[in-house]
Backbone as a chain_set.jsonl record, in Angstrom:
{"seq": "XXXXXXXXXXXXXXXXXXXXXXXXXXXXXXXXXXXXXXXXXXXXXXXXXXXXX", "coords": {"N": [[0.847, -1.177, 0.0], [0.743, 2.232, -0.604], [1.206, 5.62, 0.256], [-0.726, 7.153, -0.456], [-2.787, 5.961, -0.468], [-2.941, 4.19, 1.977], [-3.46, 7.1, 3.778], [-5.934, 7.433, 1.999], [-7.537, 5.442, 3.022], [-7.252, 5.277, 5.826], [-8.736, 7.87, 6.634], [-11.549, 6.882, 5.109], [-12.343, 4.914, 7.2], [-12.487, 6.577, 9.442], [-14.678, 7.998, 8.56], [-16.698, 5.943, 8.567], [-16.422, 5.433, 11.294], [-17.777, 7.542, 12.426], [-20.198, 7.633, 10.949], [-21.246, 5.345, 12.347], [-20.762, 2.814, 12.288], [-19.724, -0.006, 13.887], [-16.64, -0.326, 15.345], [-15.371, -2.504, 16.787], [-16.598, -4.07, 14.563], [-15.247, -3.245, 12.51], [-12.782, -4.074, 12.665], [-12.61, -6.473, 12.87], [-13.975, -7.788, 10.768], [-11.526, -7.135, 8.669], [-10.991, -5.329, 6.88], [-10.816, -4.476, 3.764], [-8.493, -1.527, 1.467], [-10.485, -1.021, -0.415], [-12.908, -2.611, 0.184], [-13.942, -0.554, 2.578], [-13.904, 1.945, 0.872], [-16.039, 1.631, -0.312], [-18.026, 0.708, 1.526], [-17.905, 3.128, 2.589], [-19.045, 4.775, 0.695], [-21.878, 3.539, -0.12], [-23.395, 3.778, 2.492], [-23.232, 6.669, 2.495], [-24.577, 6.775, -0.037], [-27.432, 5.613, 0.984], [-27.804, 7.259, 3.305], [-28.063, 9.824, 1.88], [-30.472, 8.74, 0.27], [-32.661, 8.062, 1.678], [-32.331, 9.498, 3.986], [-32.802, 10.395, 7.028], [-34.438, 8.815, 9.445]], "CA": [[0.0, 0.0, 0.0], [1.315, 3.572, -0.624], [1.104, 6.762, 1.324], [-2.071, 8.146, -0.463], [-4.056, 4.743, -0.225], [-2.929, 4.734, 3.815], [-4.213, 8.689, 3.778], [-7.373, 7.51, 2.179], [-8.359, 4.252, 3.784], [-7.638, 6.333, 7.323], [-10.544, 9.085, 6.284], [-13.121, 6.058, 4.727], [-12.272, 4.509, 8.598], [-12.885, 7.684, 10.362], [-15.641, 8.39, 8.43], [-17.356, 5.034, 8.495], [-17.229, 5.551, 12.605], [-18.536, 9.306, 12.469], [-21.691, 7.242, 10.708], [-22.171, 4.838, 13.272], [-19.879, 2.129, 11.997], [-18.585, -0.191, 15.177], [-15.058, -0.127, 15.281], [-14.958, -4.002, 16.513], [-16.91, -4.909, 13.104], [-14.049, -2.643, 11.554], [-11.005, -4.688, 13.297], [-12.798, -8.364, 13.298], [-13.892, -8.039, 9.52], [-10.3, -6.788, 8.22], [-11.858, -4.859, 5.811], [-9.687, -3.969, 2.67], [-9.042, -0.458, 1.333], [-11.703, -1.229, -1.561], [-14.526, -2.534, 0.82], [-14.05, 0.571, 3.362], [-14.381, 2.676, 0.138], [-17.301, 1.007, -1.08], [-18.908, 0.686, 2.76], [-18.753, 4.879, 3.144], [-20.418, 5.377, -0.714], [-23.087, 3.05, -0.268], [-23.759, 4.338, 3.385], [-23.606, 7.924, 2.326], [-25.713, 6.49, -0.389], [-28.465, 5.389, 1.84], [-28.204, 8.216, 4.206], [-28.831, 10.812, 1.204], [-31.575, 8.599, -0.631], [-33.662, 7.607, 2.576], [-32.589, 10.383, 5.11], [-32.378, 10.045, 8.944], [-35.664, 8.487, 9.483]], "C": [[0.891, 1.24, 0.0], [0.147, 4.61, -0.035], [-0.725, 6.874, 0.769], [-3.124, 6.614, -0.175], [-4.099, 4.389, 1.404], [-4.07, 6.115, 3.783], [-6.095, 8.096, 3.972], [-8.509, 6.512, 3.417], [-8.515, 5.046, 5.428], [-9.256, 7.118, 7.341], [-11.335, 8.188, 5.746], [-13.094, 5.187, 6.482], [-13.08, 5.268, 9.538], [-13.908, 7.782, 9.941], [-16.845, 7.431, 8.974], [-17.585, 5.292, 10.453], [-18.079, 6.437, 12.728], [-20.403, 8.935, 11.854], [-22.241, 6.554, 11.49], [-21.763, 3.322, 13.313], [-19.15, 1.286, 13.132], [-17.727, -0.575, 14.759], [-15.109, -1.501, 15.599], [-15.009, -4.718, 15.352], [-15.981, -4.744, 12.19], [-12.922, -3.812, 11.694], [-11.246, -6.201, 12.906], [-13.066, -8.753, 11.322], [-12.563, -7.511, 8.706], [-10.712, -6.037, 7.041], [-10.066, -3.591, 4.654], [-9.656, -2.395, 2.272], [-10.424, 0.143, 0.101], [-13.022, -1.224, -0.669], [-14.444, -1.22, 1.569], [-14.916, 1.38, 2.39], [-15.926, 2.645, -0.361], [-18.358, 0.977, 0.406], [-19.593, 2.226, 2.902], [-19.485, 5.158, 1.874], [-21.251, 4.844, -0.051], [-23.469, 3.41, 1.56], [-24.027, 5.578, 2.943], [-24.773, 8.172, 1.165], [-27.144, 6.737, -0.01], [-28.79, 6.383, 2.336], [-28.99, 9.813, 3.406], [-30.374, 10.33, 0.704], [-32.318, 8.676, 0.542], [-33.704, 8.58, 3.704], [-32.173, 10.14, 6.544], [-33.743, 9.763, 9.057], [-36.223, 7.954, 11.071]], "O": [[1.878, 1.161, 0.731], [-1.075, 4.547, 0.097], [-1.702, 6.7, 1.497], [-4.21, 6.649, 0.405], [-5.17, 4.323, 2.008], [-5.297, 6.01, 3.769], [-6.948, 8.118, 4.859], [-9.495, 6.687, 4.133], [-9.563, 5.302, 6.02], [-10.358, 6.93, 7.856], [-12.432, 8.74, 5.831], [-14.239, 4.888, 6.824], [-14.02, 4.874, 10.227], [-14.696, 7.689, 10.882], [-17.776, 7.875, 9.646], [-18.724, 5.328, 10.92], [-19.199, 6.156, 13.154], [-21.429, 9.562, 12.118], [-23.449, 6.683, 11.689], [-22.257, 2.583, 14.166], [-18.03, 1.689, 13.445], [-17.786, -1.247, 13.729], [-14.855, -2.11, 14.56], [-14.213, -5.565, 14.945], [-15.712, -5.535, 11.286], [-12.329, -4.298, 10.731], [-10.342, -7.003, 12.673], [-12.522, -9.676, 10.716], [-12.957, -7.583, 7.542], [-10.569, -6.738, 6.04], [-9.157, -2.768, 4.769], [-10.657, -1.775, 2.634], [-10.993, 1.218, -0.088], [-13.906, -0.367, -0.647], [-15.178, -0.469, 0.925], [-16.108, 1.622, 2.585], [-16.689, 3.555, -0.685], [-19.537, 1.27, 0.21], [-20.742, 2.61, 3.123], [-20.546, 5.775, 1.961], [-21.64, 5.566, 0.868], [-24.489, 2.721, 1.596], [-25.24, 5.792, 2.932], [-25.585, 9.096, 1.132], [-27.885, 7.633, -0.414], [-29.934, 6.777, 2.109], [-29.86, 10.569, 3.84], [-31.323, 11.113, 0.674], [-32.882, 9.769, 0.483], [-34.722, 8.686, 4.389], [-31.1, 9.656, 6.904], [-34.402, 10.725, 8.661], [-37.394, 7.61, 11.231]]}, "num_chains": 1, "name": "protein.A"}
């Protein structure tokens, strides 16, 4: 992995808690820097199409 793919995966991490994301599910599923990426779209997804409900 290089610097900027560290950088990013950090901020799709951080973000993914800041949504609500538990940090054990983070650590126990090892989650790659692809799924992270793909976890905060399709969350930020959701959260625009459907809202805070």
């Amino acid at each position: 992995m290089n610097k900027p793919e560290i950088v990013q995966m950090h901020w799709d991490i951080e973000k993914l808690l800041s949504l609500g994301m538990d940090a054990k599910f983070l650590e126990q599923a090892q989650v790659t820097p692809e799924q992270a990426r793909d976890l905060v779209k399709g969350l930020l997804y959701l959260r625009e199409r459907y809202g805070l409900q």
